[in-house]
C-alpha positions in Angstrom: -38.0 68.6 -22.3 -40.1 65.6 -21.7 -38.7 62.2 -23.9 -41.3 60.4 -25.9 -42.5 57.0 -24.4 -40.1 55.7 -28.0 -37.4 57.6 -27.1 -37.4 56.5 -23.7 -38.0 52.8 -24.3 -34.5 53.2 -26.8 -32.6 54.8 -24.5 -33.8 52.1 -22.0 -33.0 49.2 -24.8 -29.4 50.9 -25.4 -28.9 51.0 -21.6 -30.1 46.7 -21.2 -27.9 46.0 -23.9 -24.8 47.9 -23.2 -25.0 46.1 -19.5 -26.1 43.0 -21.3 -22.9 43.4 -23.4 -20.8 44.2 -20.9 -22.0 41.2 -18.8 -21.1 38.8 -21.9 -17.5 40.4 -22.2 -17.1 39.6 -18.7 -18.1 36.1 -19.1 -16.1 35.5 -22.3 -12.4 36.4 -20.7 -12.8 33.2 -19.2 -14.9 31.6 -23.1 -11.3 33.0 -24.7 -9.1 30.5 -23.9 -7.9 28.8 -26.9 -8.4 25.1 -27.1 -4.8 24.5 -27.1 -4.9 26.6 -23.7 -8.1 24.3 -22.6 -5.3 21.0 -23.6 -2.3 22.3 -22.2 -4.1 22.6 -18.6 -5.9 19.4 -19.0 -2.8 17.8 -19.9 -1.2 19.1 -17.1 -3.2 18.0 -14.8 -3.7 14.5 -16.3 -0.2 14.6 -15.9 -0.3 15.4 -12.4 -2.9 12.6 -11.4 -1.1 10.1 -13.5 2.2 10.9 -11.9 0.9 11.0 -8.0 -0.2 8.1 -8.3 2.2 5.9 -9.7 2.8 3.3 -7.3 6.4 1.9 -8.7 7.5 5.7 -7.2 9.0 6.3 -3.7 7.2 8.5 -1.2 3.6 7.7 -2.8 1.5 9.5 0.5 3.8 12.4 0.1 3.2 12.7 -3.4 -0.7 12.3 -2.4 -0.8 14.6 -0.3 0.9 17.2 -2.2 -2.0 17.3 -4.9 -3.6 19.7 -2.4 -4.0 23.4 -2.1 -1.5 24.2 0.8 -3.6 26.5 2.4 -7.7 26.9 3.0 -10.3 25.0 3.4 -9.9 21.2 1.1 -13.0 19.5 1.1 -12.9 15.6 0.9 -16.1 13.1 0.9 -15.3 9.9 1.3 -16.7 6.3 2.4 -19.9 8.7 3.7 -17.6 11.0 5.4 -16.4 14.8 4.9 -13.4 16.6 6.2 -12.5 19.8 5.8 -9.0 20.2 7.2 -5.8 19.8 5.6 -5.0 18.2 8.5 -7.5 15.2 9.0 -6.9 15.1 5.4 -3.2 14.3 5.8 -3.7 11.9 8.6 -5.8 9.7 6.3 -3.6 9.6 3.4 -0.7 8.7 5.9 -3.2 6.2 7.7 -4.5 4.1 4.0 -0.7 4.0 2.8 0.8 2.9 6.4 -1.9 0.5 7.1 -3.1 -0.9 3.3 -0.9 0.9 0.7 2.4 -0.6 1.7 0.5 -4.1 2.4 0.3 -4.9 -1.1 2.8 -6.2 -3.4 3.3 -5.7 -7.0 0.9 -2.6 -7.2 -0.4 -0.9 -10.4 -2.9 1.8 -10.6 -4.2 1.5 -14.0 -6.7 4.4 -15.1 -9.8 2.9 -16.7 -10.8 6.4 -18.0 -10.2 9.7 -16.8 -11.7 12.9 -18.1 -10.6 16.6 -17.4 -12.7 19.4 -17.6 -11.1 22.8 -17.4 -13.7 25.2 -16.3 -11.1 28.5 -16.8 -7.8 29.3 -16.4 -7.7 28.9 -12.5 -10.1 26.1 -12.3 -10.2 22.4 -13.6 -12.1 19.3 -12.5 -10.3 15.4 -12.9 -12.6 12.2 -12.8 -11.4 9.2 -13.4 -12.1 5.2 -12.5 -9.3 2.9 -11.6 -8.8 0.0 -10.3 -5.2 -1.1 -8.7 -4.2 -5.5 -8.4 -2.0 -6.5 -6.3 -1.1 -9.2 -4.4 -2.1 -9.5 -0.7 1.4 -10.2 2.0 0.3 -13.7 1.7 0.6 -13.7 -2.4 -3.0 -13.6 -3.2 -4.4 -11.8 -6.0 -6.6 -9.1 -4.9 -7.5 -5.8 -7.2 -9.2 -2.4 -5.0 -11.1 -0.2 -8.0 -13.1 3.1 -7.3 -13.6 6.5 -9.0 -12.6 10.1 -7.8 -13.6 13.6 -9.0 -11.1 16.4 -7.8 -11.6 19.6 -8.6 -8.7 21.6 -8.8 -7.7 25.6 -8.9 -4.6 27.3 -9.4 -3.1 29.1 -6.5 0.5 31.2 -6.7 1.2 29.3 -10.1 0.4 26.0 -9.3 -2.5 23.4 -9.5 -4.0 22.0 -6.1 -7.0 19.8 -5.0 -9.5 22.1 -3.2 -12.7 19.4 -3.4 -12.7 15.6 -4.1 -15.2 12.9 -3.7 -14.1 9.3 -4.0 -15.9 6.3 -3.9 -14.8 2.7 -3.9 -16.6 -0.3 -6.3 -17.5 -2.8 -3.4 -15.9 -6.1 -3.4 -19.2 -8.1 -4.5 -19.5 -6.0 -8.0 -15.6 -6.0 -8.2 -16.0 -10.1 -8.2 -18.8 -9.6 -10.6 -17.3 -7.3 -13.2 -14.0 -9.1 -13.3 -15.3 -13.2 -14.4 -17.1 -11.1 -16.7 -14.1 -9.8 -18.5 -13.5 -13.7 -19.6 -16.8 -13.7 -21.6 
C-alpha cells in the first residue's frame, strides 16, 4: 500500500523529532544539574586553587603540581611556550619555586578575581588574576601579577588540571597600574 506524500512527510516529521528529542535528552543529563550541584563543584574547586596556592603552606611546588591529572596528556601554554608532558610540566614548577618562589620573602598570593565555570559534572574551567608582593632577598618591595585559566576534569573522583594557559602582566604595566591605585 503506497503512503500518501502527507502521510509520509508525518511519519518523516515524527521520525526528525523523536531523534531531535532524543538528541535534547542527551544533552540535558548534563543541563540537569542543579545549581546547588553547579556551586558545590565550583566551590570545590575555588577551594582547591585557593588552597594550592597559599604561600604561608609548606611544600608549595608539591601542592602545584598535584592540581594535575596524574595521568595523560596536561597541556600547559606559557610565556609563548606549550608542553604537553607531565613531566616537563613538573620540572618547571620545581624550576620557578627553586629558583624564584623561595627567593621571596613575606609572600601573599592575593586573588584579584577568579571565576569558575563548571561545564558538567566531570568538567570545570578556573580563571582568575592575581598578583603576589613580596620582598626581594635584599628587602625590596617587588609584586609578580598575571592571570591563569585551568580547565579541569574529574578523573577516579577527583579534580585535576588537564589544560592551562597563564600569562604574566609585564613589569612596565605592573609599575603603571600600581601609582595608579594612589589616585
Amino acid at each position: 500500500m503506497r503512503r500518501s506524500w502527507r502521510a509520509r512527510v508525518r511519519a518523516g516529521g515524527a521520525l526528525l523529532m523523536g531523534v531531535s528529542l532524543g538528541a535534547l535528552g542527551a544533552c540535558r543529563r548534563d543541563a540537569t544539574m542543579t545549581g546547588h550541584e553547579r556551586d558545590a563543584i565550583a566551590k570545590e574547586i575555588d577551594s582547591k586553587v585557593r588552597a594550592t596556592y597559599d604561600l604561608s603552606q609548606p611544600n608549595v611546588d608539591e601542592r602545584m603540581l598535584s592540581l594535575y591529572v596524574d595521568t595523560g596528556r596536561i597541556v600547559s601554554a606559557t610565556g609563548g611556550r606549550v608542553v604537553t608532558s607531565r613531566d616537563t610540566l613538573a620540572q618547571g614548577i620545581h624550576h620557578f619555586w627553586h629558583n624564584v618562589g623561595m627567593n621571596m620573602r613575606e609572600p601573599k598570593w592575593i586573588w584579584i578575581r577568579t571565576y569558575v565555570d563548571v561545564l558538567s559534572p566531570t568538567s570545570a574551567v578556573f580563571t582568575g588574576t592575581y598578583h603576589v608582593p613580596h620582598r626581594t632577598p635584599s628587602g625590596e618591595a617587588h609584586d609578580i601579577a598575571g592571570a591563569m585559566t585551568l580547565v579541569f576534569e574529574k578523573r577516579g573522583g577527583k579534580w585535576g588540571i588537564v589544560q592551562e594557559h597563564l600569562s604574566d602582566v609585564p613589569p612596565v604595566q605592573q609599575a603603571r597600574d600600581s601609582s595608579s591605585h594612589g589616585r
